[in-house]
C-alpha positions as CSV (number, residue, x, y, z in Angstrom):
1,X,143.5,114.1,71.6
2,X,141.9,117.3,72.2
3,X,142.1,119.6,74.9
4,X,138.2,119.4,75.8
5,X,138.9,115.3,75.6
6,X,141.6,115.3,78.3
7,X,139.7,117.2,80.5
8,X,136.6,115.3,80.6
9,X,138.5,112.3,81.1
10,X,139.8,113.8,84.4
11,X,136.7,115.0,85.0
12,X,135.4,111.5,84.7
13,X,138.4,109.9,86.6
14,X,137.7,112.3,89.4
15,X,134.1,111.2,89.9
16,X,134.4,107.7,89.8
17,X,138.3,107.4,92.1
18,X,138.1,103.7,91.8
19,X,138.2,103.7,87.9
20,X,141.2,104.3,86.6
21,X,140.5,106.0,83.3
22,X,143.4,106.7,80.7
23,X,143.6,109.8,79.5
24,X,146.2,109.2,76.3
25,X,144.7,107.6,73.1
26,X,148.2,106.9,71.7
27,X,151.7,105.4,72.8
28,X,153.6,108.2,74.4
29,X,157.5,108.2,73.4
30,X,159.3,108.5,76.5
31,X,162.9,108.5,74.4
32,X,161.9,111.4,73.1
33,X,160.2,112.9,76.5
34,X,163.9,112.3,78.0
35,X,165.4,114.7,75.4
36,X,162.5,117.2,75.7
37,X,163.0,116.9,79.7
38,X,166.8,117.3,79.4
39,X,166.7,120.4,77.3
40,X,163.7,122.2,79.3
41,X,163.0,120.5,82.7
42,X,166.1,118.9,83.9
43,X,167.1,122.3,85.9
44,X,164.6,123.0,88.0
45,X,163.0,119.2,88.6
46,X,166.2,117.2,88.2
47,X,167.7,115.4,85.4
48,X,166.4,112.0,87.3
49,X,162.7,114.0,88.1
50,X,164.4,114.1,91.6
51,X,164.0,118.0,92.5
52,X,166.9,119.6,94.4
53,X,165.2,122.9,94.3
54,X,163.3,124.0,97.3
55,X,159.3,124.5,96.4
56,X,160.1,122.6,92.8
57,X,158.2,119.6,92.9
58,X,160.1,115.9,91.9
59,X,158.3,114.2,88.9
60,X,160.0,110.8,88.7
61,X,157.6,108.6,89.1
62,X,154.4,110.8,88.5
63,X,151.5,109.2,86.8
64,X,151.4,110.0,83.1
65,X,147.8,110.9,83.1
66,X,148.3,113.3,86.1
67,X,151.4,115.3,84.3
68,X,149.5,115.2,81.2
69,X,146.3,116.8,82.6
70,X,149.1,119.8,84.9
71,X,150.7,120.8,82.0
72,X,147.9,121.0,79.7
73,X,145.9,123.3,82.9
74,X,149.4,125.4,83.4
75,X,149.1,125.7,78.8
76,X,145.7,127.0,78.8
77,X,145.9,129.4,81.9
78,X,143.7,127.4,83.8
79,X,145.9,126.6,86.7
80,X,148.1,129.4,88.0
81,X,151.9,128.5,88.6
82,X,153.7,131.7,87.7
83,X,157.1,129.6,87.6
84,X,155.4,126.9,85.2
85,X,153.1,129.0,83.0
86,X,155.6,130.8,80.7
87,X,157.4,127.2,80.0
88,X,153.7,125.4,79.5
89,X,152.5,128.2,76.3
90,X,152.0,126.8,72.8
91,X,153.7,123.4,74.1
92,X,151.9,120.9,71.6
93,X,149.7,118.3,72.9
94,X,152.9,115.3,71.6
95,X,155.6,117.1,73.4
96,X,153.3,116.6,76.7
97,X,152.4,113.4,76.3
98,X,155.9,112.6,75.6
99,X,157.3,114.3,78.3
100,X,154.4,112.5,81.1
101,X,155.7,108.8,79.6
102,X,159.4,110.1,80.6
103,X,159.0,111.3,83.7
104,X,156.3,108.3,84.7
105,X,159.2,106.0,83.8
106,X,161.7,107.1,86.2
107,X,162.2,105.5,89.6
108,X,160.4,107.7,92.6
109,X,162.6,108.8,95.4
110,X,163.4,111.1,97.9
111,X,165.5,114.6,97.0
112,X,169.4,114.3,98.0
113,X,168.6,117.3,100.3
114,X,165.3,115.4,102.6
115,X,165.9,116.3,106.2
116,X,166.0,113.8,108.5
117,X,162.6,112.4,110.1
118,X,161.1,113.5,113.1
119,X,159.2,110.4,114.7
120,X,156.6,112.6,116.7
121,X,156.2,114.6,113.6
122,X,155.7,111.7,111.3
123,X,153.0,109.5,113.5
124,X,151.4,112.7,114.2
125,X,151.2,113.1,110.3
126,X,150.1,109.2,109.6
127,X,147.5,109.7,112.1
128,X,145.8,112.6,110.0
129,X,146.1,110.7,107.2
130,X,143.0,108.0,107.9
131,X,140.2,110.5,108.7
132,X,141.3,112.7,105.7
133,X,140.6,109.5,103.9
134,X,144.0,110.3,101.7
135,X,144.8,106.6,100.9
136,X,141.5,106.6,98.9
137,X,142.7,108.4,96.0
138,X,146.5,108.8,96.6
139,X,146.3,105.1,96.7
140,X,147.6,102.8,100.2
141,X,151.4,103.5,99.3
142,X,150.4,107.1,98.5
143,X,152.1,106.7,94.2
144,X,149.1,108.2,93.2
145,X,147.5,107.0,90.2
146,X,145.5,107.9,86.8
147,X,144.9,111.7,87.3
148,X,146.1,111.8,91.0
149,X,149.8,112.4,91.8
150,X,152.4,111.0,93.8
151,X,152.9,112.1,97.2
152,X,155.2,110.0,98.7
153,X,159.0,110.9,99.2
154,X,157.3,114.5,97.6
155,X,159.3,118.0,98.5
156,X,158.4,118.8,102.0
157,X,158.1,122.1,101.4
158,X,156.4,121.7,98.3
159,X,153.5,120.1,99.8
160,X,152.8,122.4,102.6
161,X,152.9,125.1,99.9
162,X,150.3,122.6,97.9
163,X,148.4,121.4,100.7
164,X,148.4,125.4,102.1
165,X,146.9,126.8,98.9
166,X,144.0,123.9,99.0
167,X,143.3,125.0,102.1
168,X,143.1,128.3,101.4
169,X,141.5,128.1,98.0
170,X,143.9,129.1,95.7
171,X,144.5,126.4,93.9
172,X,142.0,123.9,92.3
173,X,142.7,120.5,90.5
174,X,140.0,119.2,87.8
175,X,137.4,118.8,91.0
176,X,137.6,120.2,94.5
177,X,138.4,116.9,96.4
178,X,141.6,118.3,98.0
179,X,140.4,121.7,98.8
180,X,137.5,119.7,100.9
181,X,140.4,117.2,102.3
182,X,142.3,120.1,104.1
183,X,139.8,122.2,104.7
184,X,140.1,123.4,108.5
185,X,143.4,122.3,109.0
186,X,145.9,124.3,110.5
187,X,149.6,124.8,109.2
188,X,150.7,122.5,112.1
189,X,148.4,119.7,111.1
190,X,149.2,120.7,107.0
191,X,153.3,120.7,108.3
192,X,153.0,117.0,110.2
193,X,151.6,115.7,106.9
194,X,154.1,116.9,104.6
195,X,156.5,115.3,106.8
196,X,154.8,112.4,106.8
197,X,154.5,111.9,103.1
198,X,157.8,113.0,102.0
199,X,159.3,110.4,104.5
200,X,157.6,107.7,102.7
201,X,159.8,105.4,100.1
């Protein structure tokens, strides 16, 4: 599938959130993802998709579509991860697909290294989460789903840094729903939701 095909497929999953659209035409091989992932990923987001690395997020349990559509933005330049980008180049449209199936096969959970929850911290973070309208794309246990990722049991510090650079528009996904869902918080309102969601199982 071409590069302009996977797009407009997240394009189109991104304008109509209650259709989940797939992105792949073929089976993925998620055997062969798991080797891939062992020889290139497994340091930095785990060798279960579990990070252990602080600001690395954990992709166990990602959709397929949604690491599919990353990694091809991080191939062609269009989204900025200076960490990512270098690994991304020239990686062939099979490889990717391969990898997503892996790493959307894995069972989601927290990193060994989660801090303990703060009760304040996470009902003030829950409370944000119905006028921000999150559960309407990230789904009501927040798995994510087609193009839209996982935030549950997510890095903490990862999704402040996420959720900080929405805010502050420096990152964009295939549309600009999330930079309009945390626009005018404030890093104490952006902190109790990453608590929040990364305390969720």
């Amino acid at each position: 599938m071409t590069l302009a095909r996977l797009l407009a497929a997240a394009f189109l999953a991104a304008a109509f959130p209650l259709t989940a659209l797939p992105i792949t035409a073929q089976a993925a091989d998620a055997a062969r993802g798991a080797t891939l992932a062992a020889q290139n990923c497994a340091n930095c987001h785990g060798a279960n998709g579990r990070s252990q690395v602080p600001g690395v997020p954990s992709l166990a349990g990602q959709p397929a579509d949604f690491i599919t559509v990353q990694m091809i933005l991080l191939r062609e330049g269009i989204r900025q991860a200076p960490a990512m980008n270098p690994f991304a180049q020239g990686v062939p449209d099979r490889d990717i697909e391969d990898l997503a199936a892996f790493f959307a096969s894995l069972p989601p959970g927290p990193p060994d290294d989660r801090a303990p929850r703060d009760e304040a911290l996470f009902a003030a973070g829950q409370a944000l989460t119905g006028p921000r309208h999150c559960a309407t794309c990230h789904v009501a246990d927040y798995g994510g789903r087609a193009q839209i990722p996982r935030v549950a049991a997510q890095r903490e510090e990862y999704l402040v840094h996420a959720m900080t650079e929405y805010r502050d528009g420096r990152r964009s996904g295939v549309d600009t729903q999330m930079n309009s869902a945390v626009i005018g918080l404030s890093n104490a309102h952006i902190a109790a939701l990453a608590h929040f969601l990364a305390h969720l199982d």
